[in-house]
N, C-alpha and C positions, 0 to 999 in steps of 0.2 A: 504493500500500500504506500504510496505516497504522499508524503507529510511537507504541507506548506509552510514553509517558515514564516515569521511573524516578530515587527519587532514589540518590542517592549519595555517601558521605563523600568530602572533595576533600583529605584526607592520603594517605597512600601505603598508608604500614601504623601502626599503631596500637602501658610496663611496671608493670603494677600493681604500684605501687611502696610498699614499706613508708612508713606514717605517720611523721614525725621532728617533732620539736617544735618553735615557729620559735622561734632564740635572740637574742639580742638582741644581743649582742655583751660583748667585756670591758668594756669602757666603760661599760657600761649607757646609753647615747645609742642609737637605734634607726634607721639608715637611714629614709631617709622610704620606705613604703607606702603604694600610692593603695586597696589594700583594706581595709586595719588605719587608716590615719589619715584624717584628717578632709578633704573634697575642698580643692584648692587652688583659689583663681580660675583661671579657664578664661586661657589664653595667647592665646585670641582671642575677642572678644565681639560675639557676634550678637542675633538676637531670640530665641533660647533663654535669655539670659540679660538681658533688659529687657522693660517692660513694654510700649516702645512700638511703634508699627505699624509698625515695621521690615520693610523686604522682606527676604526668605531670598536672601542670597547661593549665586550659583553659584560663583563664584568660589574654588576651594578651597586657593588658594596658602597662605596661613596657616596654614592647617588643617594641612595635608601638611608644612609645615614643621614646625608644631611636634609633632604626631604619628608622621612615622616613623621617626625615629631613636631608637623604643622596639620597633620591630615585628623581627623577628629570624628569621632564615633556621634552619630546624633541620633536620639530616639524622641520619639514625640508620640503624644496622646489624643484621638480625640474622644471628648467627653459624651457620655452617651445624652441624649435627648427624645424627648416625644415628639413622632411621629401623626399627624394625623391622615390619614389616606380619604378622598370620595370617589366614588366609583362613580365610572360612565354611566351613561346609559345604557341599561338593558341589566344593569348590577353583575357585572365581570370584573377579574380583575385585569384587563388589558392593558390598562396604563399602569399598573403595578410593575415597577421591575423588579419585584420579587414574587412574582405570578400569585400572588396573594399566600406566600409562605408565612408571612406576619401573622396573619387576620388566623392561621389556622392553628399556631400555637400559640398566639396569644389573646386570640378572639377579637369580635366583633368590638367598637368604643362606642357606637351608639348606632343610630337609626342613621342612613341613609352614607356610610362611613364605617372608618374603624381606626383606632390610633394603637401603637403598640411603642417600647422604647426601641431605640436601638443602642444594644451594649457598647461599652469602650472599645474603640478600637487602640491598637500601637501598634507602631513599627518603627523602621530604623532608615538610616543614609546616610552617609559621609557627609567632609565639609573640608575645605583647607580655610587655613588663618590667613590675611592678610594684613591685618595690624597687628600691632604688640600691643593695641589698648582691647583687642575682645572681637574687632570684626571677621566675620567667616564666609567664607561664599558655600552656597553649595545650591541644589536644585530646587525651581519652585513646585514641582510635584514632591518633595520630599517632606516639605513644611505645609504644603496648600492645606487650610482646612485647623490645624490643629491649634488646641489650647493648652497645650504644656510641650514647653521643650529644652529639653535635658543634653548636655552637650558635656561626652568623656576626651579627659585630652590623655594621650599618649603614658602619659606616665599616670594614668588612675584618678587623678579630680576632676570632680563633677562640678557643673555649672549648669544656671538655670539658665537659658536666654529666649530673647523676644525676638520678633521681626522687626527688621528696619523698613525694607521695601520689598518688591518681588516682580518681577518680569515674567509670565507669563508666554510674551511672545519669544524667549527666548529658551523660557524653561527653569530662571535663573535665581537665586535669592540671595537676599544679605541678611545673615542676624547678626545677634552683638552680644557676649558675655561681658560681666563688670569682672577685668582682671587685668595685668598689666605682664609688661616682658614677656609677652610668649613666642613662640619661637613663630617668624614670621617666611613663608615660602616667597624664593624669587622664582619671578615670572618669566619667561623667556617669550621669544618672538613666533607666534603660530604662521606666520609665511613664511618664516624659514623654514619649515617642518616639511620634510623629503618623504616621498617614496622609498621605502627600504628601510626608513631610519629605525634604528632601536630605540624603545619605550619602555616604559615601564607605569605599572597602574596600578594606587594605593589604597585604599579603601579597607570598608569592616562588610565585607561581604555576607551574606546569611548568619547574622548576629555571632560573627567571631571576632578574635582578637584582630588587629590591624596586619592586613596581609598585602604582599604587593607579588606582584604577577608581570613578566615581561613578553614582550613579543615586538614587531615591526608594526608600520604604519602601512597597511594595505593600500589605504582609500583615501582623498580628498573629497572636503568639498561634498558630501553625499546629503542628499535630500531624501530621508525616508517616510515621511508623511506621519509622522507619530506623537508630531504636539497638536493636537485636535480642540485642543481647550482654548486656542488661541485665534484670536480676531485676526491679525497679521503673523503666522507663524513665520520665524526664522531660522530654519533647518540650513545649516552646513558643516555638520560634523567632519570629524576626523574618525577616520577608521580604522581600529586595529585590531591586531587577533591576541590580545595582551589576554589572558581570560577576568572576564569581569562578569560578578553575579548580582544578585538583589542584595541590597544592601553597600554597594556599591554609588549608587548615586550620589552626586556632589564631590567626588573623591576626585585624586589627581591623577592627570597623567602625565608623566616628568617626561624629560628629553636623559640622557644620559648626563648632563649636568645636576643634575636634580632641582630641574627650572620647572614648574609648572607651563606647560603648552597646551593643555584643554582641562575642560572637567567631565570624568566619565558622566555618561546621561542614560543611556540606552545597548540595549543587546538586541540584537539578532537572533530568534529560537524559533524552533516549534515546538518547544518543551517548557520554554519559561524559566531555563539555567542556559547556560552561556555555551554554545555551538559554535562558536568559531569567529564573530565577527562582535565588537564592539563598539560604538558611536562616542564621543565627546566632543564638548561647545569649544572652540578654540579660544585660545587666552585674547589671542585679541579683542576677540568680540566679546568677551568678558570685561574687561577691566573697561569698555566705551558704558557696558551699561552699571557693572555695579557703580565705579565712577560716579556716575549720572545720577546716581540714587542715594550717594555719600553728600554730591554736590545741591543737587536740586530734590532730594524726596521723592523721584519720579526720574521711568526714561524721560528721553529727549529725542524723538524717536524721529530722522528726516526721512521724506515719502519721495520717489520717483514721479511715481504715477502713470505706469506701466502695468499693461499684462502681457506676461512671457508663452513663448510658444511653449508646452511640454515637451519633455525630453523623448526621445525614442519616439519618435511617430515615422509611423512610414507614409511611403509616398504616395499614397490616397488620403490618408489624413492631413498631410502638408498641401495636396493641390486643394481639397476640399475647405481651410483655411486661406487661401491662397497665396499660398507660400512661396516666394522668391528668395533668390540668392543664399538659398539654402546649402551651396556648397560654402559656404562663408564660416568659419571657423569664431563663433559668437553669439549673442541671446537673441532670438528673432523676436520680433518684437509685434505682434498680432492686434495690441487696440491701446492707445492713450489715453487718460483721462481727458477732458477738455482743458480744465486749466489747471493740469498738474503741472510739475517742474520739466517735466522732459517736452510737453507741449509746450509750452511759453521757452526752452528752448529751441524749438523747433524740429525734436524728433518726430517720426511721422510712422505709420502703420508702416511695417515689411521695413523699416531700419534695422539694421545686426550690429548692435554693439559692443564691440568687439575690447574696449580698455576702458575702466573706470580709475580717473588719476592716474592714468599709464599701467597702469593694473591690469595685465590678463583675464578678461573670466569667458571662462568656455562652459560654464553651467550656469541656469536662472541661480542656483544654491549660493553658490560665489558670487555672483550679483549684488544678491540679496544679503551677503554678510557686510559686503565692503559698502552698502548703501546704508546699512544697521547701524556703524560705525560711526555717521555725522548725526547733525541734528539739524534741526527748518532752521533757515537761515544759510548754513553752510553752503558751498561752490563747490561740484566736483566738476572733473571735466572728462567728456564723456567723448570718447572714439568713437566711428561707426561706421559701417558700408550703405551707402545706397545707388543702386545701380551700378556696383563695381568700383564705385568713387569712396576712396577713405574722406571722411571729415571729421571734424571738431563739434564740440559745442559745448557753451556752458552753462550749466543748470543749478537753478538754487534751490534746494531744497523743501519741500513746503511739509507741513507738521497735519496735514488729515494723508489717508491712505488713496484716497481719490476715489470717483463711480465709475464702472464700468456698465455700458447700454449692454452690451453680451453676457455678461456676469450676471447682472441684475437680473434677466429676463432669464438664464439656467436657472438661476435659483427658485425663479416663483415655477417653474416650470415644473420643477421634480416636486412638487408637493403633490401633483396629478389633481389638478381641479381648476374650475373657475371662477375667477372674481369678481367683483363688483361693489361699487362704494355703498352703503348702507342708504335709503333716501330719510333725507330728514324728518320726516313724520314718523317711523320707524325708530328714529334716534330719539326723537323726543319721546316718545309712548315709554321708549325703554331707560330715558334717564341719561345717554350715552352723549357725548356729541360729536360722534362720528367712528366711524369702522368699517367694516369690508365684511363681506357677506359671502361665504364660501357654496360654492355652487357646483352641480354635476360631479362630483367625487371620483375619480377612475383609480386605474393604477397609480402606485406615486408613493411619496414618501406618510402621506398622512390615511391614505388606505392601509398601507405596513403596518403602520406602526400607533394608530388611533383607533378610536372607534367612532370619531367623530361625521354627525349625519350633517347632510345638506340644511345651508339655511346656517348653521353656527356662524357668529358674527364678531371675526377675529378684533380685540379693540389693542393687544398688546403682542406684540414679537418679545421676547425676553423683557429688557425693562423698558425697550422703549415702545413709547403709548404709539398708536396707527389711527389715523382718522381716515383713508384714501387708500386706493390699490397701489398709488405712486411712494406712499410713505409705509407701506408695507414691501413693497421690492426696498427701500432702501435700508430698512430697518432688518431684511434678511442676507442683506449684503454683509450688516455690520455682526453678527453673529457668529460664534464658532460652531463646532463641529456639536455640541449638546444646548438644548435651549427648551424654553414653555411656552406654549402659546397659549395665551389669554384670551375668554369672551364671553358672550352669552348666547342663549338660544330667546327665541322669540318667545316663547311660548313659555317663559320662564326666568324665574328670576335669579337663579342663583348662575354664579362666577363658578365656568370650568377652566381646566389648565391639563393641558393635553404635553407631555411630553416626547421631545425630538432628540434623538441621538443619531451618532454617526452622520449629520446632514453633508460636512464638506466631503464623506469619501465618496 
């Protein structure tokens, strides 16, 4: 039988946590930061750091020494809570996704419903330190969600720490313990990161002591489609076959200087243990956002406003796009926003662009990290092919993610149904002021996965409110892969909420 592989975050569970400012202290002296201050000499010096034809040691003792007494064991709790569930109509549990496992060992909570608790959850994930005052990075699936979080360092003490901020679109988080001198990891350069190179990968894997595991850098650059939680994901890991498990997330993965060059995120399985391939967020594109979230409480997130052709499509799929100059070595570039940054540059449909900042990128992935990198405002300057002619351009940046007419119109398309604005007498009778009236039901994602009948009267997309079918495609644009949809029925007064998952796969 043949088994699909499948990737998978390798933290447990994943809190978006308020932005706080980073302080510096009374003193005005700043604990050293290897994201905020300038890199230190590497503690151990290979041919990443000379020019000459040095072999690449295997040899990782060094490395591991001076590297993991910054990598740190993190377990987190989240608190049980009650539940309340209301059933569809027809009294099923379809929108239950726990097929109504609750209601049958914990019974009914009342009439027309049923509330149950649900137990503590825990689990575990790495972190590396990047201050000697308490800051750590590690993943936002590894934090998302929790009210307690317990953070072991290397030599046995415990620390309670909080959220500073969290990134989502990148996967990424910053907490903070109250402690001081701790041993702080230098950073090294993820575009320097080779093909071939030796690695090495630190982490508390399936709630063990701190383990580290080596191997080479298979892959650049990979786009696995696996952070689904997020509005604008930024997928371009680095790949390795270092082996890494659960419990692994947020951990390092050093270069043979013992430089952090990504942070493990994700595995590769059909088993849900580590088969071969690994994923981690490159240091660069780390230290733009935790940075950001030291500096300002929040990314600082600059937009293109582009959509990229897919990778691998063959050549019905490209003529069916209408894809030119496809032998061009670069991102095709298939719909602009109106007045995003690459329009008011002057990029246009069917451009290939081929350098960001003289920057090679041969995947949307690489694109989209070295664009992750700035913030609105910033100038990158962007290469390109059109018509066999290389050109320039320069684009500034702008801070929304931009519409797409193509995008918009996929999206309201896969729910399999039709729309139409609510008429105001409708609106009034029912108290509303305005919504969209779901119509003719077919295939689609809200046949799958609802039970919702014709006539329900969408008034919210996740949180934001919908008065029109035009403020309903935008509010599904802005959504990630899991979301609620809000409304009523005519014939009735109560508020249903119909749950959506997997909608970007």
């Amino acid at each position: 039988m043949k088994m699909k592989s499948k990737a998978i975050l390798i933290g447990a569970i994943a809190v978006v946590g308020t932005g706080l400012l980073f302080a510096t202290g009374v003193t005005g002296k700043r604990a050293y930061n290897s994201v905020l201050d300038e890199p230190q000499t590497p503690v151990v010096k290979t041919t990443y750091t000379t020019t000459s034809p040095a072999v690449q040691p295997v040899d990782f003792e060094k490395a591991a020494a001076a590297a993991v007494p910054s990598v740190v064991h993190i377990k987190v709790t989240m608190k049980a809570k009650e539940v309340s569930h209301m059933e569809g109509p027809g009294g099923d549990d379809q929108d239950d996704p726990f097929g109504g496992m609750f209601r049958r060992f914990f019974g009914d909570g009342g009439q027309g419903g049923h509330q149950f608790v649900e137990p503590d959850q825990k689990a575990s994930g790495s972190g590396v330190i990047i201050s000697a005052d308490g800051y750590i990075v590690t993943n936002n699936h590894v934090v998302n969600g929790a009210t307690d979080i317990v953070v072991t360092m290397n030599n046995r003490r415990n620390f309670k720490a909080k959220v500073v901020g969290t990134d989502p679109n990148t996967d990424l988080a910053l907490i903070k313990i109250d402690a001081k001198d701790l041993p702080v990891m230098n950073i090294g350069n993820s575009d320097d990161v080779k093909l071939g190179q030796w690695v090495m990968a630190i982490g508390y894997p399936l709630n063990l002591d701190v383990t580290v595991t080596q191997g080479i850098v298979s892959a650049k650059s990979r786009n696995i489609g696996i952070n689904t939680q997020a509005v604008a994901p930024v997928e371009s890991f680095i790949q390795t076959d270092a082996a890494v498990n659960p419990g692994s997330s947020g951990g390092a993965l050093v270069n043979t200087n013992g430089e952090l060059i990504a942070i493990n995120s994700a595995i590769a399985s059909p088993t849900g243990s580590f088969a071969g391939y690994a994923y981690a967020i490159p240091s660069n594109l780390m230290k733009k956002v935790i940075s950001d979230i030291m500096k300002y409480g929040s990314v600082q997130r600059g937009y293109l406003g582009i959509s990229m052709a897919p990778e691998g499509l063959d050549d019905a799929s490209k003529k069916k796009l209408g894809m030119t100059n496809t032998d061009v070595d670069g991102v095709y570039v298939i719909e602009t926003s109106p007045n995003g940054a690459a329009a008011k540059a002057g990029i246009q449909k069917g451009d290939v662009i081929t350098n960001v900042d003289d920057q090679p990128v041969t995947s949307d992935a690489r694109l989209a990290e070295l664009i992750a990198r700035d913030k609105p405002g910033d100038h990158v300057k962007l290469t390109f092919v059109r018509n066999g002619e290389t050109k320039t351009a320069d684009a500034v940046l702008q801070g929304k993610l931009g519409n797409f007419a193509s995008t918009e119109t996929a999206a309201v398309e896969s729910l399999g149904a039709k729309f139409s604005d609510v008429s105001k007498d409708d609106a009034a009778r029912l108290g509303i002021d305005g919504g969209v009236v779901v119509n003719d039901i077919q295939n689609g994602v809200l046949s799958n996965q609802t039970n919702m009948r014709p006539g329900f009267i969408i008034t919210k997309i996740g949180d934001i409110r919908v008065h029109n079918v035009a403020e309903l495609k935008d509010a599904l644009s802005k959504q990630g892969s899991n979301f609620q949809i809000q409304g009523v029925y005519p014939d009735s007064k109560d508020v249903y909420y119909y749950g959506i998952n997997d909608f970007k796969k």
